[in-house]
C-alpha positions as CSV (number, residue, x, y, z in Angstrom):
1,X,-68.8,36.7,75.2
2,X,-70.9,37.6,72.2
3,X,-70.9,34.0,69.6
4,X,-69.8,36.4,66.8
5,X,-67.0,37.5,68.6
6,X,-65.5,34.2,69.9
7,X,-66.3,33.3,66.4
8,X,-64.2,35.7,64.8
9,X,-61.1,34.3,67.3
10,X,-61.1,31.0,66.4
11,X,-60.3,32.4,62.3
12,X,-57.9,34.7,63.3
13,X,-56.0,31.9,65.2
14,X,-56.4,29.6,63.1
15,X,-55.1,32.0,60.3
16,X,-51.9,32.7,62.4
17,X,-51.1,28.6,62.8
18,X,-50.8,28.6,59.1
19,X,-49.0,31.5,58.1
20,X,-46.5,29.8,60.7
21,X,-46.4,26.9,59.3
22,X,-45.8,27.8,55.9
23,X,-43.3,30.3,57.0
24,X,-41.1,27.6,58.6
25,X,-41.3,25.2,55.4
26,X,-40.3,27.6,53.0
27,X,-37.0,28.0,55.8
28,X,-35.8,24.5,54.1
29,X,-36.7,24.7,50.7
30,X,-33.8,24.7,48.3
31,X,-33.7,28.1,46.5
32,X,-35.0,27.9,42.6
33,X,-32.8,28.7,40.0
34,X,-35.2,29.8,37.8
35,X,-37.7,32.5,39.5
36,X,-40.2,34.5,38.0
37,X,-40.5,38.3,37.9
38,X,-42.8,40.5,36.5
39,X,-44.2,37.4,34.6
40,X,-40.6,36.6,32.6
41,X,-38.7,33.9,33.9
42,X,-35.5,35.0,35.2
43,X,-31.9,33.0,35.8
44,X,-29.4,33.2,38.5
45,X,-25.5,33.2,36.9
46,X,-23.2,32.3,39.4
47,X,-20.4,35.0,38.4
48,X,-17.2,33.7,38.8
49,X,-15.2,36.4,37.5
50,X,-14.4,38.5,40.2
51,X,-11.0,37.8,40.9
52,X,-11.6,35.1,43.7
53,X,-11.4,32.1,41.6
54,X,-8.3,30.2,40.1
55,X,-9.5,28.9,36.4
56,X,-5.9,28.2,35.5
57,X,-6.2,24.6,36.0
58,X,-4.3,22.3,39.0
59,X,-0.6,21.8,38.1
60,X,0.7,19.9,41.2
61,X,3.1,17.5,40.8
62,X,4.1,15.0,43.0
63,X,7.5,15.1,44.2
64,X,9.6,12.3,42.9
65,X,11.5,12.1,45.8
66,X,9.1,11.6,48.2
67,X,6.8,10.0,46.3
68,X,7.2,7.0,43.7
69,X,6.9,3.7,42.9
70,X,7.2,1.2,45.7
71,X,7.5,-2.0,42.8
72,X,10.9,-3.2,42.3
73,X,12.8,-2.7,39.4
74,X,13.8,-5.2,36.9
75,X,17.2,-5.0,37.1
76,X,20.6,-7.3,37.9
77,X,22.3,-7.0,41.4
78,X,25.5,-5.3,41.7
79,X,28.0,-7.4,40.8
80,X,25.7,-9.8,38.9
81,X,27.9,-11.9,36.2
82,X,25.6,-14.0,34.0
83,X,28.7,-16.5,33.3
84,X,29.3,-17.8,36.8
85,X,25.5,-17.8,38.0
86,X,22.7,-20.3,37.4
87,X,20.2,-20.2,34.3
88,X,17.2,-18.7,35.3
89,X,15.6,-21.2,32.8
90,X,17.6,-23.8,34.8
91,X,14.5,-26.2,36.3
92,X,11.7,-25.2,33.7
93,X,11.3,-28.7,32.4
94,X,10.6,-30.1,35.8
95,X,12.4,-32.8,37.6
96,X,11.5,-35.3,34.8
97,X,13.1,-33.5,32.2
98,X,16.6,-35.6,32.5
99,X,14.7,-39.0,32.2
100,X,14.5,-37.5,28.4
101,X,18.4,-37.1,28.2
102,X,17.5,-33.1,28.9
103,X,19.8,-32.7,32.0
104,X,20.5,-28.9,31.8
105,X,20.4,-27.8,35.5
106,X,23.7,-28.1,37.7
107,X,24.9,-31.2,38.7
108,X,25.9,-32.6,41.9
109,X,29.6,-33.2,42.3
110,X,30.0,-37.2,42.0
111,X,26.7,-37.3,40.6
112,X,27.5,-36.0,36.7
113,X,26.9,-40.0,35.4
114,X,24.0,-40.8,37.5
115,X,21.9,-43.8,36.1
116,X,24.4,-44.2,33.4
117,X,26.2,-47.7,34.7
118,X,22.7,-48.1,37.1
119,X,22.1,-51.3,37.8
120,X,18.0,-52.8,37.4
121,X,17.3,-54.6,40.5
122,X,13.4,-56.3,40.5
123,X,11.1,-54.6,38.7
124,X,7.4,-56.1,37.1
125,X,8.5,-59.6,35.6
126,X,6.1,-61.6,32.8
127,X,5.4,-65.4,33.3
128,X,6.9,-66.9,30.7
129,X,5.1,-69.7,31.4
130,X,1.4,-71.3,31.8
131,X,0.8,-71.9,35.7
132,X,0.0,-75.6,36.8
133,X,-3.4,-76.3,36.8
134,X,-5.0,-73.0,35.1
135,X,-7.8,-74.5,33.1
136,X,-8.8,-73.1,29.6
137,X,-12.8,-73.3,28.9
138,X,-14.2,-71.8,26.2
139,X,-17.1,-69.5,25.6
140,X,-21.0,-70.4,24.4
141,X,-20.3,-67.5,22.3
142,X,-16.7,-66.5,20.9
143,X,-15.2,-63.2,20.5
144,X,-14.3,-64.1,17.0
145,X,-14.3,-67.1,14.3
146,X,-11.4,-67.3,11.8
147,X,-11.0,-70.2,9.0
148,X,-8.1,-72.0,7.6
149,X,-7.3,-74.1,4.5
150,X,-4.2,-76.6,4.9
151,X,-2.4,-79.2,2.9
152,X,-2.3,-82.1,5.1
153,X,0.8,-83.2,2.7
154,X,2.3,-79.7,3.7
155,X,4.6,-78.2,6.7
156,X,1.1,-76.8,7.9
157,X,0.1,-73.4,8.0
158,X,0.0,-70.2,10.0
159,X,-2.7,-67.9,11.1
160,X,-2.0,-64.1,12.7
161,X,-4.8,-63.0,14.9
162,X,-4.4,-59.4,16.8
163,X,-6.6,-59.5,19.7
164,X,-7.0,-55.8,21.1
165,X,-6.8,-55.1,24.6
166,X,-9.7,-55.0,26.7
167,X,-8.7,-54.0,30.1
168,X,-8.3,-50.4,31.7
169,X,-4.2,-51.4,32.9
170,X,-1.9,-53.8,31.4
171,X,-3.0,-57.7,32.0
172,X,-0.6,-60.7,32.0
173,X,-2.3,-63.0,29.5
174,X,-1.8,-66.7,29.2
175,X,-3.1,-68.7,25.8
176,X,-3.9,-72.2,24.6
177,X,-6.7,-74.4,23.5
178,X,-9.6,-75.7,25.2
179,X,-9.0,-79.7,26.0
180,X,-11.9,-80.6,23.1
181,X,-9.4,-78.5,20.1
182,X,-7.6,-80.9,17.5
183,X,-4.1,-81.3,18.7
184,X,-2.9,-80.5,15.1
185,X,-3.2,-76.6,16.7
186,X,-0.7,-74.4,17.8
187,X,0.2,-71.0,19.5
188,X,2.5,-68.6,20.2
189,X,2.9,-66.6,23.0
190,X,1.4,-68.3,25.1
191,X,1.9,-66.2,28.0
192,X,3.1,-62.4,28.2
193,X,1.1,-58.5,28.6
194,X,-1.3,-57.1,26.9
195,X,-1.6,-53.6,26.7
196,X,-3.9,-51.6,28.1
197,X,-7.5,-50.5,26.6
198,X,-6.5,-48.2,23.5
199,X,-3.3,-49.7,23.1
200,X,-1.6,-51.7,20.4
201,X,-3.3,-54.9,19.9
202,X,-1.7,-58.2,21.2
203,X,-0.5,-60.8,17.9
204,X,-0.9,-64.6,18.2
205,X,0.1,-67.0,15.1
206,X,-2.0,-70.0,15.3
207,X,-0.3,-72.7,13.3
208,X,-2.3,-76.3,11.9
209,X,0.2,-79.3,11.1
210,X,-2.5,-82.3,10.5
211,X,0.8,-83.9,9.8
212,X,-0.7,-86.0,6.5
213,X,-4.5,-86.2,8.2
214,X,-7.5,-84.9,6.2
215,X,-10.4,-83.5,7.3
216,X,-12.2,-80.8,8.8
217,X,-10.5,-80.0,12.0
218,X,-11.5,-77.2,14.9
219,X,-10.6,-75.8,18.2
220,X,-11.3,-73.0,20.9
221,X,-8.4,-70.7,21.7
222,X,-8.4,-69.5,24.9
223,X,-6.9,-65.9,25.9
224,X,-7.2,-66.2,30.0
225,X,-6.9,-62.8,32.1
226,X,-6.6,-64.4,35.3
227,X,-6.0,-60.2,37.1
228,X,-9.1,-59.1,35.2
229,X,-10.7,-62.5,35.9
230,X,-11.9,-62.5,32.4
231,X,-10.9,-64.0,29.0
232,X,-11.0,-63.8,25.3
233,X,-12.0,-66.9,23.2
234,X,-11.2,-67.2,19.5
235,X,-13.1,-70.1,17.3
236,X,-10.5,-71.2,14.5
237,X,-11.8,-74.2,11.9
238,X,-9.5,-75.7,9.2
239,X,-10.2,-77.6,6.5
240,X,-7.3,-79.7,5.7
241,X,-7.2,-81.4,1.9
């Protein structure tokens, strides 16, 4: 075979291949809406106006019957008589609410009067009085210093002191004065509860009586919180004329 020839082949081949190809792109290529003839661009209308298309609008409507709601009403029972039935706000307030004299549910029968003749048995009982042995040491350094001028020819004189609490839960407490105080000195309580951190604060009355002695008397007041294992100390001088 002549070179030219096989030559010329080859190019015709090879011209086939891509007028194959192209053809079988061009099968999946969306269609343009715009196209081009005669050099003017040209637009496709879709015309819907030949009597094959409903424009009225849809205007189906379910069937009330068949198809609803499947929530339940807000409404009474048959039969329902507000007078004979319980509250429904009976029970809002909790079961607390009658420890405030706000008893509005139903009773029990037999139980209308219930805690009315109740009778306390136990219970959290305060020492009334300082346990044997408890020592009262003072400080270095007191919570507080307080001064006092008394007429040693007088009945003696008295001296309030509100201690706030200190502890996170109510404390029993027990007071007095350190074994080195003048025994001219006084206090009262000397044992009861203090109240709790934030509370209202706890009042002692410290009283002098020199009982006709001069002089420049002192002592330590001891506050002792044996549950807390702490304590609160109070310096208190008087000067007695």
């Amino acid at each position: 075979i002549h070179p030219s020839i096989h030559l010329s082949t080859m190019k015709l081949s090879i011209a086939a291949i891509a007028l194959s190809m192209s053809t079988s792109a061009l099968a999946f290529a969306p269609a343009p809406m715009f196209g081009v003839k005669n050099g003017v661009a040209a637009t496709k209308a879709l015309k819907m106006n030949n009597g094959n298309f409903d424009l009225s609008g849809n205007s189906w409507q379910p069937d009330s019957d068949k198809m609803g709601s499947t929530d339940t009403g807000d409404y009474y029972p048959e039969g329902y008589n507000p007078e004979s039935e319980i509250a429904f706000s009976s029970g809002m307030m909790g079961s607390q609410a009658m420890l405030d004299g706000g008893n509005d549910g139903p009773e029990l029968p037999g139980m209308e009067n219930l805690g009315a003749d109740a009778i306390m048995m136990g219970g959290i009982e305060e020492n009334s009085e300082i346990p044997a042995g408890m020592e009262f040491v003072p400080s270095s350094v007191p919570d507080g210093e307080f001064a006092m001028n008394v007429a040693s020819q007088g009945s003696g004189e008295t001296l309030v002191i509100e201690c706030p609490p200190v502890c996170m839960t109510f404390e029993d407490f027990y007071a007095a004065f350190s074994a080195d105080s003048h025994p001219s000195f006084s206090v009262s309580p000397q044992a009861g509860r203090m109240d709790r951190r934030g509370g209202e604060p706890t009042v002692f009355e410290v009283t002098c009586n020199p009982g006709g002695q001069g002089g420049d008397f002192s002592a330590n007041l001891v506050i002792n919180l044996p549950e807390d294992n702490s304590k609160i100390c109070y310096k208190i001088n008087a000067k007695c004329f």
